[in-house]
N, C-alpha and C positions, 0 to 999 in steps of 0.2 A: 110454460115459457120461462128462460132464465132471466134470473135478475141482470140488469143493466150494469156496466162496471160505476166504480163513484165516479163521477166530475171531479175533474182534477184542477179545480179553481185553484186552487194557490200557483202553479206557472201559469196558468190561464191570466193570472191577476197580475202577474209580472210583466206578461207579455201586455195587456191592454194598457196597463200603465205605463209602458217604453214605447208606446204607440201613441197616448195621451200627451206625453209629454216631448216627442218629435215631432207631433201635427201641430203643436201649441207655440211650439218653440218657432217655428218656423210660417204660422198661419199668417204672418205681418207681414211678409216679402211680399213685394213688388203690390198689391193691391186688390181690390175688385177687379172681380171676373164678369163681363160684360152681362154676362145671365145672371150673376150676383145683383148688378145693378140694379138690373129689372124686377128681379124676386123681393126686393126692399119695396121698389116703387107700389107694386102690385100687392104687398103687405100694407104697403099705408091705406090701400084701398079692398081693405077684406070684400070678398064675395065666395060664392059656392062656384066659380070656376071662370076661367080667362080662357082669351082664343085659344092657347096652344098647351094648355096643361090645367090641371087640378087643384084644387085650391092646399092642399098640405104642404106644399114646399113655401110657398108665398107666406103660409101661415106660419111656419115655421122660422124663417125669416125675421117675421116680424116681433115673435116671441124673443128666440136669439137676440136681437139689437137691441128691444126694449130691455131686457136684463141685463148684456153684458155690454152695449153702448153698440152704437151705426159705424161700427168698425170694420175694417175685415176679420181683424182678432175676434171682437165681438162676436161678428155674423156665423165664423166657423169654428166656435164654439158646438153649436149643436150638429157639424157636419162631422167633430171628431167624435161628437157622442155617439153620432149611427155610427160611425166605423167602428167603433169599440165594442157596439150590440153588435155590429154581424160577424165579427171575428167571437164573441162567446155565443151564438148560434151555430156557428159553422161548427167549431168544437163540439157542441152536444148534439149536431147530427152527426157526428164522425162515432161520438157516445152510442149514438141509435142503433150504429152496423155492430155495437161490441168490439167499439175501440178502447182498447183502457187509454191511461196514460199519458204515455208515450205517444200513440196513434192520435191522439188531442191534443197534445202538444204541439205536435209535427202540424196537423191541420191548423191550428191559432197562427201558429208562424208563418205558415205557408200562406193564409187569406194577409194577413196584415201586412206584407212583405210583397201580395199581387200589384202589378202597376195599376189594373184597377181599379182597387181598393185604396191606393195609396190616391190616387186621380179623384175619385169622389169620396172621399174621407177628409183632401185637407182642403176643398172649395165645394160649397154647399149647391148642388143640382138638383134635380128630381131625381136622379139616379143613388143621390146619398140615401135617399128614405128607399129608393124603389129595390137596391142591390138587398136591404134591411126586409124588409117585407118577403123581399122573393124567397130568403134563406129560412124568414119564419115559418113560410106558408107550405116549404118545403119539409120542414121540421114538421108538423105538425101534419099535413100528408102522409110522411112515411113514420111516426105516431099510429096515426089510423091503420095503415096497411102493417102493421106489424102485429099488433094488437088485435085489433079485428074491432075498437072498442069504439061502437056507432058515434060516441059522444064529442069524439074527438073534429065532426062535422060542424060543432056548433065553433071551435076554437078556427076551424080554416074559412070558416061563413064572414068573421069577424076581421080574419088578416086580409083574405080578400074582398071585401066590403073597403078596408084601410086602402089595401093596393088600388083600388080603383077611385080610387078618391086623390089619389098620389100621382098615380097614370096607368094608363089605360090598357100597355105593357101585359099587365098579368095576367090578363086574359090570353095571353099564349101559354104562360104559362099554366095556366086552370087545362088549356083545350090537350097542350103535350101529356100532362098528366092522364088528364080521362081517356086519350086515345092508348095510352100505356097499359090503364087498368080494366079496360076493355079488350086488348088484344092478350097479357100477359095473366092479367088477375090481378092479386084477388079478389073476385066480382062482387062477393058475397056483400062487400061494404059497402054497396051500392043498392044492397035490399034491405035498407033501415028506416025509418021514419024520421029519421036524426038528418040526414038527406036534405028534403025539404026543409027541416030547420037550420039549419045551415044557409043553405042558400035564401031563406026569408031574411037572413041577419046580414047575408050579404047585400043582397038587394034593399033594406029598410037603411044600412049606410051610405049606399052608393046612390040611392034615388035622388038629394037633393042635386050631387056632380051631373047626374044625368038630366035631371030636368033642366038643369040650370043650360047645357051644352044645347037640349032641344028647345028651347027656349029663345036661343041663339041662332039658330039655323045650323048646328052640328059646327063650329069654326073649327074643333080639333081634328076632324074628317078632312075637312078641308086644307088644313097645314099638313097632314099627314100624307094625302094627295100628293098637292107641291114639291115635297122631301120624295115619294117615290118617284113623279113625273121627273124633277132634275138631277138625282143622286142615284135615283133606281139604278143604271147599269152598271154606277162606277161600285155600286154598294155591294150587287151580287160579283163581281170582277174580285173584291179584296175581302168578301167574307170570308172564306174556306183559311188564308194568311191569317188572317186580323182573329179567326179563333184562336192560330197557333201562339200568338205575340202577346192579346190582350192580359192574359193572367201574367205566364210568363210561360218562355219556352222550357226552362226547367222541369215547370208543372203538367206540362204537356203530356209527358209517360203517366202519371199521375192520374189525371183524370179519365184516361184513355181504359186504367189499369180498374176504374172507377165503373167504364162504361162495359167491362168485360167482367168482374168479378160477381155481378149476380145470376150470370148465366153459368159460371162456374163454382158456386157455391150452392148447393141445396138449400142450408141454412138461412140465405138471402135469397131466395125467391121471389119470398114479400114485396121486396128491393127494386125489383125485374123494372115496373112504371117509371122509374126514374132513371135508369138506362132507355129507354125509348122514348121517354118524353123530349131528349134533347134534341136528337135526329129529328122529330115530328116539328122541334119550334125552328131548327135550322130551316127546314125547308118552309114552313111560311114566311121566312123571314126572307128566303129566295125568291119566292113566289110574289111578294107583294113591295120586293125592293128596299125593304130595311136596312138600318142600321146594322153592319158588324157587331157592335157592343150590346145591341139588345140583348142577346144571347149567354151573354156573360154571365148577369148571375147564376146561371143555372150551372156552371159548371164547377162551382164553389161547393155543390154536396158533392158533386162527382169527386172532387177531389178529397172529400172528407170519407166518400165510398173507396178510392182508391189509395190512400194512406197507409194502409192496413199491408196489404199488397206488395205497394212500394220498400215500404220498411223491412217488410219481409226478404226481398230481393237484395237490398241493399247489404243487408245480413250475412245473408249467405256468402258475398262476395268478398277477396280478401281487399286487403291495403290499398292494392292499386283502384280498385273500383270505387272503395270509399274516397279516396284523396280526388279525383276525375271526377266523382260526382259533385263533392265537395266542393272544386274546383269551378266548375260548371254553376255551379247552385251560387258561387259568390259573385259572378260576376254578372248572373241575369238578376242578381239584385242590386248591384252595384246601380245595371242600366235600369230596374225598375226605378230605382230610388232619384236618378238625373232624371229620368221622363217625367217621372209623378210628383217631384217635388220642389220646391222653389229653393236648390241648394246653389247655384252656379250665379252670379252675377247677370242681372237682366242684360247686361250687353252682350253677353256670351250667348243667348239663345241662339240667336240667327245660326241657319245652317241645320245639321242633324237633329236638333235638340227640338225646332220647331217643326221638322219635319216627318218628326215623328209622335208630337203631340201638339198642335198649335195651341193649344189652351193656356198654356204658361203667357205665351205671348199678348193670351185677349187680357189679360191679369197686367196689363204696363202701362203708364202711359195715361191712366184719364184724367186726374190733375191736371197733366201737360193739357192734353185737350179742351177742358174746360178753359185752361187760360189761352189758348186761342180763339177758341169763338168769344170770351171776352174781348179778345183783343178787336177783335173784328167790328165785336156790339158798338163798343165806344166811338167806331167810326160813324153810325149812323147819326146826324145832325140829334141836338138835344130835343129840340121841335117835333121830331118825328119819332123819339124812341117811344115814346108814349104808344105809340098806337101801333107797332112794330112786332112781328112776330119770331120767335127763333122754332128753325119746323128741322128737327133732327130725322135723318133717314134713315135708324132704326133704333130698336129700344135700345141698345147698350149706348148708345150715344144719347138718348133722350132722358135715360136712368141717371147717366154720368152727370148731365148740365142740372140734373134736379137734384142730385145729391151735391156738387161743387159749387155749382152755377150761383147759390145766393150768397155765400160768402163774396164772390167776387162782383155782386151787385147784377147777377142776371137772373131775366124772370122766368116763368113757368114756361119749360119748354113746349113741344107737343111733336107728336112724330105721327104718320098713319099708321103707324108697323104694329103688328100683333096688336095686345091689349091696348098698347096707349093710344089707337085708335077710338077706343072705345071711353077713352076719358078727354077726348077732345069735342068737336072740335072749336079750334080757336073761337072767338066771340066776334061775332060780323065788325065791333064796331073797329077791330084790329085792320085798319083800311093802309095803316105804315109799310115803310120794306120789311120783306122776308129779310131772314137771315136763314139760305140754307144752308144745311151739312150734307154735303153728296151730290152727285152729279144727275141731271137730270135728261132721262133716254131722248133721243127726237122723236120717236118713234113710242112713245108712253105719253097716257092722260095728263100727267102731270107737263108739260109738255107746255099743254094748252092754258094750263089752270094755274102755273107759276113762270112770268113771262120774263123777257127782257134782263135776263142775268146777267152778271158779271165779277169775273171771280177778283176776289180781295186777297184772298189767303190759301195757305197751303198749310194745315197739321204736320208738325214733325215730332216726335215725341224724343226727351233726351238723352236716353237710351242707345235713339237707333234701333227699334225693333221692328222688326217687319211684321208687324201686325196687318189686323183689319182696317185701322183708322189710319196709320201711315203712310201720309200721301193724301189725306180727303181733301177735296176741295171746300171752299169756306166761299159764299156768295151773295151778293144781296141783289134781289128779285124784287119784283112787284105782283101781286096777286091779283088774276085778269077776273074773277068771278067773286062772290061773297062765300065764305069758311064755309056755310052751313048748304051750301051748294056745291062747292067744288068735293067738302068732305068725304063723302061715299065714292066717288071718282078716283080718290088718290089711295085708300085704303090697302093696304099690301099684308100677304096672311103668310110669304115667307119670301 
């Protein structure tokens, strides 16, 4: 088998550094990102795992802030660092097909330059570790199937051991794979003893994540439930789109070119499981109502398989071809770079901008927020703040009032939602007015259990963006049962 071309680190290293230093430049606009919020909260309270995710992003988090301060700058710090690792992965699987150069070039640029990549590169998600991981495990996969070199089982035991300690995601990825290398080949790498160990190193990292979940009653089964139950139809309705936009539509031929060329190369054979792994995770993803975006990183090697390809076509064609592609390639970056980045004035989002990524938007606004439920708290008589509770109606609001909230003299918030359910609930002796955020159903437990409301205030944030919290109502209530009774009643898992 031929030697591999060198790694072309020196553009490689140009490119992560102009990629380091746009995500940094720009990490301080507009603010925390409502699941930012919560990922701090949820770091001050390490554990092996919270209702709706795994305990590495929370941890990570928590690392970030403690080093570089509870900033946003701070916090995505380590979200520009995973983008930086999956753009020099994606490169050295574009290396794996026997890309020199150029073909690594083209791939670094093309991953850091994706709206997705640009989206979970410069606000820290589970998807910043999880897009990092999928690209490794993918690396290190088609390592194995290239090679034939049994040992390379212990290295994908270990990445996905990580992936599932991250989220729980890469188990599509593991199943697309093995359905790939079961139907195309080659099998042989499946008759090692290295197998087994692999998969013990998988399983000996991922056992605390999972005992910790069964331990719990399965809560990420159950959030994942809920997401299919209310999103299921609209999810399968805009997947088949939402592959063609999420990288960018540029890249589209690309990967496409990606998902054709090991059936047209002999020499990429090997290759074949990673062309059918995708279609396999598409359709579970149909099947069980997921997320468009789950899908994504996988399409980060296709594009490093179709690179090669691409460049080649593009060659061949004269002047007008390259200026139109050219032409084409500057402007779905133009729009990658508005969607995925905080360049445009937060007033300017409302309209196309939010419509086509509301994320920018959860990123506005919670300062403002905090100083209205301040302003609200101050209402309640002095007599009674004492024993008064502020009950936020989900984590990014409940994240917000615990990161702002005590500079402006308010106390530990609590919300039922997700995890901070699970660090409540309030103390019986809290018999004062609620203070809620959010409205409460007629027709919901809460209903029963938070009485006699009446609204105070309205959030406006001073932007003007059309967020999730723009508009919430702000109330003060009185609580008809004791915390430690009503608690498990009002508990909400999405």
């Amino acid at each position: 088998m031929g030697a591999l071309p060198r790694f072309a680190a020196l553009p490689i290293g140009i490119v992560v550094a102009g990629q380091a230093v746009v995500l940094t430049a720009l990490s301080g606009r507009y603010g925390f990102h409502r699941d930012e919020l919560y990922f701090v909260a949820a770091g001050r309270r390490p554990d092996w795992g919270y209702v709706d995710n795994p305990p590495i992003t929370p941890w990570l988090a928590r690392a970030s802030t403690a080093v570089f301060g509870e900033t946003p700058v701070g916090l995505r710090v380590v979200a520009t660092l995973l983008g930086m690792a999956t753009v020099v992965v994606v490169a050295l699987i574009a290396r794996e097909f026997g890309g020199g150069r150029g073909v690594q070039l083209f791939t670094a640029i093309a991953t850091a330059l994706s709206t997705y990549v640009l989206v979970v590169s410069h606000m820290l998600a589970t998807n910043s570790a999880d897009v990092l991981l999928w690209s490794v495990l993918a690396l290190f996969a088609l390592r194995l199937l290239r090679t034939g070199d049994g040992r390379w089982w212990l290295a994908i035991g270990a990445a996905a051991g990580l992936g599932l300690a991250n989220k729980w995601l890469v188990l599509l990825l593991l199943s697309g794979l093995g359905v790939g290398v079961a139907v195309t080949g080659p099998r042989r790498v499946l008759r090692t003893r290295w197998l087994a160990a692999g998969v013990g190193i998988a399983l000996v990292l991922a056992a605390p994540v999972v005992l910790w979940q069964a331990s719990h009653g399965w809560p990420m089964l159950t959030v994942a439930g809920g997401i299919s139950e209310d999103d299921g139809a609209g999810n399968r309705l805009l997947f088949v789109p939402m592959q063609l936009v999420l990288l960018s539509p540029v890249l589209v031929p690309v990967w496409i070119a990606g998902l054709v060329r090991p059936w047209r190369e002999p020499g990429l054979r090997w290759a074949r499981p990673l062309a059918v792994a995708y279609p396999v995770v598409c359709a579970e993803l149909l099947v069980v109502g997921g997320k468009p975006y789950y899908s994504v990183p996988l399409l980060l090697p296709l594009v490093a398989l179709g690179a090669e390809p691409a460049l080649r076509w593009l060659g061949r064609g004269g002047t007008a071809r390259r200026v139109l592609t050219g032409a084409a390639a500057a402007v779905c970056v133009a729009v990658s770079v508005l969607i995925g980045l905080p360049v445009v004035p937060a007033a300017a989002l409302n309209g196309p901008l939010l419509a086509m990524n509301k994320e920018p938007g959860e990123q506005v606004g919670w300062p403002d927020f905090a100083g209205s439920v301040a302003g609200v708290w101050q209402r309640i008589p002095d007599t009674e703040r004492d024993t008064a509770v502020i009950l936020a109606g989900n984590y990014g609001e409940a994240g917000a009032l615990e990161r702002y909230g005590p500079e402006l003299g308010l106390p530990q918030p609590y919300s039922p939602h997700m995890s901070y359910a699970d660090w409540g609930p309030p103390p019986d002796r809290l018999v004062g007015p609620v203070l809620l955020v959010g409205r409460v159903r007629p027709d919901s437990p809460a209903a029963r259990l938070i009485t006699r409301c009446r609204l105070v205030a309205k959030h406006h944030n001073a932007a003007g963006v059309d967020n999730d919290e723009e508009g919430v109502p702000l109330s003060l209530c009185e609580p008809a049962r004791p915390w430690s009774e009503a608690w498990p009643r009002l508990r909400r898992y999405y």
